[in-house]
N, C-alpha and C positions, 0 to 999 in steps of 0.2 A: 529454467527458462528465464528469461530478461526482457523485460522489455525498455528502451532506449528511449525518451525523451526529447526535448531537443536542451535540457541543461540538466534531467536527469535520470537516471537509470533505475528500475525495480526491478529487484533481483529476489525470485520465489525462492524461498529459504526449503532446505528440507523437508518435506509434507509428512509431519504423524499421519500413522493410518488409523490413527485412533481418533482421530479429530476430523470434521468435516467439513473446516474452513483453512485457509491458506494464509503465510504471512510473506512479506515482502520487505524488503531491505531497501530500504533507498540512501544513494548515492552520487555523489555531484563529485566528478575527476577521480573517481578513487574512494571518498571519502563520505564513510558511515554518515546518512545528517539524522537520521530516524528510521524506524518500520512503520508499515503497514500491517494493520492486525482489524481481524474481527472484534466488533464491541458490542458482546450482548444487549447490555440495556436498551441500546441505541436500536440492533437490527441493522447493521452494517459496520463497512469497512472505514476505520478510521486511519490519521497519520498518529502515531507517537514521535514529536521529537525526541534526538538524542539529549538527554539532563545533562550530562557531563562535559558542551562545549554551546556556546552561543553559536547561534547559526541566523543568517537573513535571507530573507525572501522577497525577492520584486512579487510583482503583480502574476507577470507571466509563470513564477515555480508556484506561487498556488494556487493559480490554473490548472497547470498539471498535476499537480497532489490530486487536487478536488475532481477533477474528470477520470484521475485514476482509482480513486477510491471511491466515486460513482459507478461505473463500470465494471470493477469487480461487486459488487452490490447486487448490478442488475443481475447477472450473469450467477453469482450466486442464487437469488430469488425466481431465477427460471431453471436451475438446477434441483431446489427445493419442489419448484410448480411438478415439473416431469418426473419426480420420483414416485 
């Protein structure tokens, strides 16, 4: 599944069945910029930039990083609540 942005795409990577969190690939025209991945310590979903290429960010991409990686959070944390 993908979901579409309006500058960029998260794209759910393969899901182990052995893990019970999700990572995400993000994308801007095509182009790897980072994932999305659970971060233990933390108790939620973080961005990892890509290390191997500079990348910028107006205000408005992380916006959407941050409301994307709030919202898988929530959604995880009520998947945790009902089990």
């Amino acid at each position: 599944m993908s979901v579409h942005a309006s500058h960029l795409t998260f794209l759910d990577c393969a899901h182990d069945p052995n893990k019970v969190t999700h990572t995400w690939r993000v994308e801007s025209n095509g182009s790897l910029l980072g994932t999305v991945t659970w971060y233990s310590p933390w108790r939620r979903y973080v961005y990892y930039p890509q290390v191997e290429m500079v990348t910028l960010y107006d205000a408005s991409c992380m916006i959407e990083l941050a409301e994307f990686c709030q919202r898988q959070t929530d959604l995880r944390k009520l998947e945790r609540k009902s089990a």
